[in-house]
N, C-alpha and C positions, 0 to 999 in steps of 0.2 A: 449521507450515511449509506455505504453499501451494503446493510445487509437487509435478511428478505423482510420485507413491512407484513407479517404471517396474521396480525389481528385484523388491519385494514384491508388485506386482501381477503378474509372473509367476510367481510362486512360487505365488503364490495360485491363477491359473490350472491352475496345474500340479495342484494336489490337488483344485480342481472338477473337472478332466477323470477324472482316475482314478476321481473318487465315480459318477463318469456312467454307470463300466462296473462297478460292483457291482451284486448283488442288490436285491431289493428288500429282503431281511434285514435288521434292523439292524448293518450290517456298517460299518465305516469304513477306508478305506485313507490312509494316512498318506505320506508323503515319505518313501521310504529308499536316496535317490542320495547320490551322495556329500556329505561335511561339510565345506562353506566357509565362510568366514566372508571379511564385506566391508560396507562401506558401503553404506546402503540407498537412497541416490541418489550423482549425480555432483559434484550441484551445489546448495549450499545459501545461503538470503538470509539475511543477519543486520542487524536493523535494530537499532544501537546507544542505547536510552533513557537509561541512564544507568552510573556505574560499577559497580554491584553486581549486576544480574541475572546468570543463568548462560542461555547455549543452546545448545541440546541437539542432536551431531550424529547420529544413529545408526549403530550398529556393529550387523547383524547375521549371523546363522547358520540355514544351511538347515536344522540336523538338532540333538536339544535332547543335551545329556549329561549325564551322570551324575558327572559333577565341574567344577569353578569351570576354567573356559578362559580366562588374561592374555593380551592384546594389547599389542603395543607401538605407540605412532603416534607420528607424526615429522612435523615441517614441514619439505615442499622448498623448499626456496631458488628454484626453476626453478620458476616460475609464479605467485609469491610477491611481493607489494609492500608490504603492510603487515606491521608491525616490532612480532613480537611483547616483548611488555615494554612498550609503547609505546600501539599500537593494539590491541591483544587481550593474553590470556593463557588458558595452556590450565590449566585445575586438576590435570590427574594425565595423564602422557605414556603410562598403560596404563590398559587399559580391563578389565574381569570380566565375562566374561557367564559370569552361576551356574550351577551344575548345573541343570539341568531347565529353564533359560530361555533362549531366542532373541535374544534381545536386551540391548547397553550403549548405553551413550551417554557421545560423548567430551563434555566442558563445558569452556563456551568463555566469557567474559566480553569486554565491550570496554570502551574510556574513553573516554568521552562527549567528554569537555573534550578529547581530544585529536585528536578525529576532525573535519572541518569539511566542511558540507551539500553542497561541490563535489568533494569526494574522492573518487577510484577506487580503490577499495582490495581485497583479497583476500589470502586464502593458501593454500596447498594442503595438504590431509595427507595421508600415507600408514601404510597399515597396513605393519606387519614382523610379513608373515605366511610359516610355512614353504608351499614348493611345494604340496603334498598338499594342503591347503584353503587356496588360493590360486583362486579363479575366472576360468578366463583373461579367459571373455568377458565379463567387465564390470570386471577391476581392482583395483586396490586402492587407488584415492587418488578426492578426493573435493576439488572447489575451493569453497572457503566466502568470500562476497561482504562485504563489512563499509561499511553506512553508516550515517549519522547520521538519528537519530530524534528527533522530540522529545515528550513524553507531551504530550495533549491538554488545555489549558486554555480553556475559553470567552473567559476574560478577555483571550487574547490577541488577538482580533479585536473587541475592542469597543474605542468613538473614534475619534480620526482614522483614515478614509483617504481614498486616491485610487483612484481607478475609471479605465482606459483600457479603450476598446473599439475593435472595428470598427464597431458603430453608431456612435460619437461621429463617427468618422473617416468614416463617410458622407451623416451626418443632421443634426450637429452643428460648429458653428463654435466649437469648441474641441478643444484637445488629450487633455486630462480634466477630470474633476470633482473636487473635496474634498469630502467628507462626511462622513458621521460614522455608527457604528452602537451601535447598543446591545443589553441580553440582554434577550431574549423573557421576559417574569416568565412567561408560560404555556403554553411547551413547549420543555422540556429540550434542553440542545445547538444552541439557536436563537438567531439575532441579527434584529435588524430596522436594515436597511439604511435612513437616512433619507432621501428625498428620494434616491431611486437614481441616478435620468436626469433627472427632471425634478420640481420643486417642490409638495410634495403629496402624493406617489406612493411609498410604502415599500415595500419589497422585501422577502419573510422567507426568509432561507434556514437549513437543518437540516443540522448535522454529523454525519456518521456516524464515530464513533471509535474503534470495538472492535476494529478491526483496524489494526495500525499499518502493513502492507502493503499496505492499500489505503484510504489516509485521506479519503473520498469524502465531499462535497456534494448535500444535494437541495433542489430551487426547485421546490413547489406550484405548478400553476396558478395566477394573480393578475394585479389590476389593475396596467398598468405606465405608460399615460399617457392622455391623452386626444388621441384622433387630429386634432384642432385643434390642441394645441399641439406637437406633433411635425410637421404637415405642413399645417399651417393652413386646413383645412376638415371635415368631420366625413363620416365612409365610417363603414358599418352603424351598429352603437349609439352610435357615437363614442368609443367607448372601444378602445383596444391590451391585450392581455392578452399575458401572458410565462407561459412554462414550460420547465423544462430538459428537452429531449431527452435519452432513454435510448439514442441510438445511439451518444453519444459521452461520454467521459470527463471529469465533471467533478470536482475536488479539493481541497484543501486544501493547506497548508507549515507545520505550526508554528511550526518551526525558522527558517523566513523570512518567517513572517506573511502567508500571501497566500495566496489563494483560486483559483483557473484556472476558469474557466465557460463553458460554452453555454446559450446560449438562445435561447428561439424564439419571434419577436412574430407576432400573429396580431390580425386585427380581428372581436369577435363580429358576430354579424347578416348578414354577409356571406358568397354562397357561399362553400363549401372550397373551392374552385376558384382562387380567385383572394385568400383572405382573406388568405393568410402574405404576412410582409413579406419574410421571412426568419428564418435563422438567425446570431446574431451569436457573437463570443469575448469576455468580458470578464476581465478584472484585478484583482485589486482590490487593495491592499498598505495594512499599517494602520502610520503615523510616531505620531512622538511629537508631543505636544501643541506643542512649541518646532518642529517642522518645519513644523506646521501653521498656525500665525501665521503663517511665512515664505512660505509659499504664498498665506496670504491679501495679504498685503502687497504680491505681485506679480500680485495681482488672479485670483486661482482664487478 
């Protein structure tokens, strides 16, 4: 889960401050305010792969005991748009946190096939906890986001695509390009972009996949065209070279086959001062080989 754990790092806080005022003795002071028990954030992302995985919401407790503690959880209706049975399902509507442990976890599944990559979907839950270990100030219910993921295949950006950019559209007397990419035989999670922008000129760019929350793209420094045939005379070495800026966010879609990109054309030999051309956005989306005849046929 990437986002920030805001309960448990107060808690955390809270037993660094008390160690700060012990001895120097080997002494340890421990938590012994009261015993609640609550969700360990408000707000959790669930990106759906397929129907089988489970994810994990956590339920935790400030103070450990000494016998098995059931929770009960409950979906509210009021806050709530996807349907479970449908879009999720929860494995067991109470939760154990064991004797001498801090921590459950509710488990949550969703269905792939039924969830679709424009969906807004979520649902809430709530713990049915009594008053007494009930935290006012953070609650008891916790909103869980639900969308669609797709597990990462190289295969699916290789062959046909189309590239639209803002270079095309200011450098370029066309709308886009067709082209085609294939798998880098010598470095993993890599395509090579044929003929990017201009005839000659391959592109390689590197999928980063480990993380399905943030399915992110990287473009090496590289040659991108020759500044004669982009602008029809030759500035520094004569060559453009391209690299992605790290200021901005570039991506991936498995689910929808496309790429989102920045980058940034610059001419070697030439002062810094005046080398960049700029920074463009590009497109790129990979059709089927019967789409891509069709394109050709209207002269892409």
């Amino acid at each position: 889960m990437y986002m920030k754990n805001r309960i448990l790092t107060t808690l955390i806080a809270v037993v660094v401050v008390a160690l700060c005022f012990t001895s120097c003795k080997p002494e340890y002071t421990t938590y012994s305010g009261p015993n609640y028990i609550l969700f360990s954030d408000t707000l959790y992302d669930m990106a759906v792969v397929d129907d089988e995985t489970y994810y994990e919401v956590p339920v935790v407790a400030t103070r450990a005991c000494d016998y098995d503690r059931n929770v009960a959880v409950e979906v509210i209706d009021a806050g709530s748009n996807a349907i479970e049975g449908k879009h999720y399902s929860i494995e067991s509507n109470t939760v154990t946190i064991k004797a001498g442990e801090l921590r459950a976890n509710v488990r949550v599944k969703g269905y792939h096939s039924n969830i679709d990559v424009a969906d807004s979907l979520g649902f809430k839950l709530q713990l049915i906890t009594t008053p007494d270990i009930n935290w006012n100030i953070y609650g008891n219910t916790a909103n869980v986001l639900v969308r669609k993921a797709c597990k990462f295949d190289i295969n699916t950006f290789v062959g046909p695509c189309v590239v639209s950019s803002t270079f095309i559209m200011n450098y370029m007397n066309v709308d886009k390009i067709l082209t085609r990419s294939e798998i880098d035989p010598k470095d993993k999670n890599s395509i090579i972009i044929k003929d990017y922008f201009f005839k000659g000129y391959d592109v390689k760019i590197k999928f980063e996949p480990d993380d399905v929350y943030n399915p992110l793209i990287r473009m090496d420094d590289q040659r991108f065209s020759a500044t004669a045939e982009a602008f029809g005379t030759k500035y520094g070495d004569g060559y453009i070279n391209v690299y992605q800026p790290t200021a901005y966010v570039s991506y991936y879609s498995s689910c929808e086959k496309f790429i989102f990109q920045y980058m940034t054309l610059y001419v070697p030999g030439m002062d810094e001062s005046v080398n960049t051309i700029g920074t463009f956005v590009n497109a790129v989306e990979w059709i089927s080989e019967d789409e891509a005849e069709k394109l050709k046929r209207e002269g892409y």
